[in-house]
C-alpha positions in Angstrom: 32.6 -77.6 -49.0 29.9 -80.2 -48.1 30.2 -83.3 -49.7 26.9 -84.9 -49.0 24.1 -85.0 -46.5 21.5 -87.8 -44.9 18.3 -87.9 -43.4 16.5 -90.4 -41.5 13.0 -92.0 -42.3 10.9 -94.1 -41.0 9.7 -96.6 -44.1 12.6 -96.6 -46.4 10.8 -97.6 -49.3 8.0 -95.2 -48.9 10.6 -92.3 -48.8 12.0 -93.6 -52.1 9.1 -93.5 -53.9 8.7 -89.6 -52.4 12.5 -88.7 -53.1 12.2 -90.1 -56.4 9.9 -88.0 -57.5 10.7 -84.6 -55.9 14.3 -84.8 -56.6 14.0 -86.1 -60.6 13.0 -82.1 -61.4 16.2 -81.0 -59.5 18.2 -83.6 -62.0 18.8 -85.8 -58.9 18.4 -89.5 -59.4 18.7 -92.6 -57.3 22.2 -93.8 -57.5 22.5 -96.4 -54.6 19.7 -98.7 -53.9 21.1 -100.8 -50.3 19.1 -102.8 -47.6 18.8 -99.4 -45.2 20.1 -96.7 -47.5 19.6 -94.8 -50.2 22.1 -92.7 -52.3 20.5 -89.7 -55.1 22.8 -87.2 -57.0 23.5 -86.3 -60.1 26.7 -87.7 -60.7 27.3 -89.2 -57.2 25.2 -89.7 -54.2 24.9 -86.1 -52.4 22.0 -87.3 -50.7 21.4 -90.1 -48.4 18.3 -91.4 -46.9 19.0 -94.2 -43.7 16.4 -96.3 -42.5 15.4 -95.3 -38.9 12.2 -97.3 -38.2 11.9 -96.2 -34.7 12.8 -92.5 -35.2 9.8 -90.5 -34.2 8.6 -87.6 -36.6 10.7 -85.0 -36.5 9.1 -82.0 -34.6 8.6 -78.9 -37.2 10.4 -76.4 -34.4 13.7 -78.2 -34.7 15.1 -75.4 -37.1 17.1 -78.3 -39.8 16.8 -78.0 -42.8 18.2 -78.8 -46.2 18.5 -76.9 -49.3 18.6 -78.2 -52.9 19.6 -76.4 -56.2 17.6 -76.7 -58.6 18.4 -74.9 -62.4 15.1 -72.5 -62.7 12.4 -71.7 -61.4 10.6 -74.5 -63.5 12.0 -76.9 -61.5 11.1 -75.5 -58.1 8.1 -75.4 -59.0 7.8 -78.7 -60.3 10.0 -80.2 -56.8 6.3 -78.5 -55.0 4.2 -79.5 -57.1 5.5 -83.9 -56.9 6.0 -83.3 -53.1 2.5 -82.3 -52.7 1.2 -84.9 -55.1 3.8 -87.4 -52.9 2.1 -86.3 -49.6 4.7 -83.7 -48.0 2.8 -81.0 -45.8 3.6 -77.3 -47.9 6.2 -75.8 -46.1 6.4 -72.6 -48.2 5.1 -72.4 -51.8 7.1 -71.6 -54.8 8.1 -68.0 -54.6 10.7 -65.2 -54.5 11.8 -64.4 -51.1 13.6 -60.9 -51.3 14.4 -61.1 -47.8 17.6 -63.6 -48.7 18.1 -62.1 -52.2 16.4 -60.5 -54.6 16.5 -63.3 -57.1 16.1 -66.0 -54.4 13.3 -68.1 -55.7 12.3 -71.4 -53.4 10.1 -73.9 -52.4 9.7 -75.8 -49.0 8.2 -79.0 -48.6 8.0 -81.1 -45.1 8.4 -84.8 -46.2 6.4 -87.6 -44.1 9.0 -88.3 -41.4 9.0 -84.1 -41.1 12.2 -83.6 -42.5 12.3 -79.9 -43.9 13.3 -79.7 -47.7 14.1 -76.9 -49.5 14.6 -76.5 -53.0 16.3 -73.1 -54.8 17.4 -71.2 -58.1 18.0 -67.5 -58.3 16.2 -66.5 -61.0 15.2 -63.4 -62.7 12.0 -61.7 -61.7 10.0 -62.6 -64.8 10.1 -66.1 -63.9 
């Protein structure tokens, strides 16, 4: 139903370097490289960043917040672990979360700008 979603940050080239590495282990890539926008997806862009220089950092009780697939647990973990290394604040570790579903396994990261990103696989409980 939604054909793609954008953010706005602050230093565009800083937020590549982040979303470059936390989407890679969701099999999202960089697909559009312009003066004030990036473009990631897998086999379009389904996720745009805008340059928004003047945008102030986006206050953590706004309630936004975007959600990513990602294939297994594996690769939640690993969208965590890059956004920690990367700099995000931790959001909400890797982790089931029974209260959605019972296989519902996520992480939440809160990139630089403060933009609240979720990552998510169901995935069996031996994960």
């Amino acid at each position: 139903m939604i054909d793609h979603i954008s953010i706005g940050v602050r230093d565009l080239a800083a937020a590549g370097k982040f979303y470059d590495a936390v989407l890679a282990p969701l099999g999202m890539s960089r697909l559009h490289d312009l003066a004030d926008t990036l473009g990631y997806g897998k086999k379009y862009p389904e996720f745009w960043l805008n340059a928004r220089p003047n945008m102030p950092l986006v206050p953590a009780d706004t309630g936004g917040h975007i959600c990513l697939r990602g294939a297994d647990a594996q690769a939640i973990d690993a969208f965590h672990a890059a956004g920690l290394i990367q700099g995000a604040e931790d959001d909400g570790p890797p982790g089931f979360r029974p209260q959605y579903d019972l296989r519902y396994y996520a992480a939440f990261l809160r990139d630089r700008d403060g933009n609240r990103i979720e990552a998510v696989t169901f995935a069996d409980e031996k994960t």
